[in-house]
N, C-alpha and C positions, 0 to 999 in steps of 0.2 A: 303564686306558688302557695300550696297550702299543706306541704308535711311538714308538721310539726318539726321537724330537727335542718328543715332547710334545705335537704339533700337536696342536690341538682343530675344525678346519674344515675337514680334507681333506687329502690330499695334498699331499706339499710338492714343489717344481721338481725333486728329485733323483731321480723313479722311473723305475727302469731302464725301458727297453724291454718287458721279461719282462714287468712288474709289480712287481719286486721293491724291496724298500728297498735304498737305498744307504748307509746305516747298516751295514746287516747284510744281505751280501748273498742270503742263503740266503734270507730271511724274506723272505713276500710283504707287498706292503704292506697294513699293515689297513686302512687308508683304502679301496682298491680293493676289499679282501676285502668290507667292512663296505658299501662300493655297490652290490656284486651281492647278498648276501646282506638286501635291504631289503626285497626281490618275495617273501620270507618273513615279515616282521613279522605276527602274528597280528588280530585285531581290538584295538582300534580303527583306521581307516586314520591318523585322526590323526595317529598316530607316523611313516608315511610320509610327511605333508606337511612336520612338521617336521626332516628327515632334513637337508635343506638349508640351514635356517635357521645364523646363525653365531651361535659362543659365543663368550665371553671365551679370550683363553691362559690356560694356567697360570700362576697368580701364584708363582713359584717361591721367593718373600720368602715361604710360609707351608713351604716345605719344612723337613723337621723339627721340626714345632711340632704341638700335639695340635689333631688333628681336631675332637676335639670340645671342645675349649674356642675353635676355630673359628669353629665352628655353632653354638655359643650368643651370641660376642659378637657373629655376623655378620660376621666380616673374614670368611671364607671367601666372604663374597657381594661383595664391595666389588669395583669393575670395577679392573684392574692401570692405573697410570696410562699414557696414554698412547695408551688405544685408549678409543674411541669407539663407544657403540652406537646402530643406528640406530631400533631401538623405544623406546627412554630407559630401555631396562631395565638394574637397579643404579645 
């Protein structure tokens, strides 16, 4: 993941004009880059319908902690409190 604020659903309020991040103004945003760039996705289309869907934030309470003892105890899947999903997934 490389926008600078971590978003995982898209664009946040602050993209220039240009398209660029407002982070870092030089950088486009990858959110936009990553929208245009979807009418390339290979088979299955699958992966295109779920382009839109939303995921959880980053749970940044696992920053610095090993990945994979993670994904084994399953924190890494635990929804961050606070948000709510609408398929009741996690």
């Amino acid at each position: 993941m490389t926008c600078p604020k971590t978003l995982r659903n898209g664009p946040c309020g602050g993209v220039r004009e240009n398209g660029n991040c407002e982070v870092i103004p030089d950088m486009q945003c990858v959110w936009l880059k990553a929208y245009d760039r979807k009418v390339f996705l290979p088979l299955p289309t699958v992966w295109k319908d779920h382009f839109n869907e939303l995921r959880p934030p980053v749970d940044m309470r696992l920053q610095g902690t090993s990945s994979w003892i993670n994904l084994v105890t399953k924190r890494d899947q635990q929804t961050p409190a606070g948000w709510s999903t609408t398929d009741g997934a996690h």
